[in-house]
C-alpha positions as CSV (number, residue, x, y, z in Angstrom):
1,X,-16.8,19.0,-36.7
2,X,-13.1,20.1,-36.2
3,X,-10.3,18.3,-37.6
4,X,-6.9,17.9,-36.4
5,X,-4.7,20.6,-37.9
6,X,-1.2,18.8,-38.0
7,X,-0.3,14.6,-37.4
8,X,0.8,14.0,-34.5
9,X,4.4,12.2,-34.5
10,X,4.8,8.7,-33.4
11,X,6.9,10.0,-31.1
12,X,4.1,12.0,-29.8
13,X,1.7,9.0,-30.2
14,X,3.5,6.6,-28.2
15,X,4.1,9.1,-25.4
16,X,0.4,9.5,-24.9
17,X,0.0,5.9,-24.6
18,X,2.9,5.0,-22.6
19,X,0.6,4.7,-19.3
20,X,-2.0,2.3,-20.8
21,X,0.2,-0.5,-20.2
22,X,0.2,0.3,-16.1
23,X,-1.0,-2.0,-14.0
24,X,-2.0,-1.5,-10.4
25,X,0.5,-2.6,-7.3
26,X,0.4,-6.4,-6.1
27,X,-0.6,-7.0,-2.7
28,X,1.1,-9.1,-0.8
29,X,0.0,-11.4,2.4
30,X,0.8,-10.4,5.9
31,X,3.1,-13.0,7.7
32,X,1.5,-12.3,11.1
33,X,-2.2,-12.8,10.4
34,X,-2.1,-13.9,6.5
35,X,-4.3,-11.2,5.8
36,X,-3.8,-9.1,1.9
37,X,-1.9,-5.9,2.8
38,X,0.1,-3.7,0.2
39,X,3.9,-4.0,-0.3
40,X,5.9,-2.2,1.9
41,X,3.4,-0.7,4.3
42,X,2.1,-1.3,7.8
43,X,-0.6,-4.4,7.9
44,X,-3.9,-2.8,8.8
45,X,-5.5,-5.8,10.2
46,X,-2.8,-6.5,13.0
47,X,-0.2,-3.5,12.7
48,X,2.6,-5.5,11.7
49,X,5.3,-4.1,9.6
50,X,8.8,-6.2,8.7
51,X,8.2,-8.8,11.9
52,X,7.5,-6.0,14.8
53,X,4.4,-4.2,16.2
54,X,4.6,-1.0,14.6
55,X,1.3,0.4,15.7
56,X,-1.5,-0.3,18.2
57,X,-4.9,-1.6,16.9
58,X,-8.1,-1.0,18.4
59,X,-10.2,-4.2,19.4
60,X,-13.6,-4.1,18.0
């Protein structure tokens, strides 16, 4: 089995693991129809964005 050659720095370490930590995006609840939507985009229940129709939606 091969071995590591040369130790890695903590420096090096800690870069590596810097994402681990992430966690994904909240989402937030759409004034209009209360509906979970994500932050800062268009609701895709009712088309909604910051108190205004910003696109049509298709009636099923």
């Amino acid at each position: 089995m091969p071995n590591p050659k040369r130790r890695h720095s903590k420096t090096r370490t800690a870069k590596r693991r810097t994402g681990d930590a992430l966690s994904a995006a909240g989402l937030s609840e759409c004034p209009q129809c209360h509906e979970l939507k994500a932050p800062h985009r268009i609701c895709s229940n009712c088309g909604h964005y910051r108190g205004r129709q910003a696109r049509a939606v298709k009636e099923e």
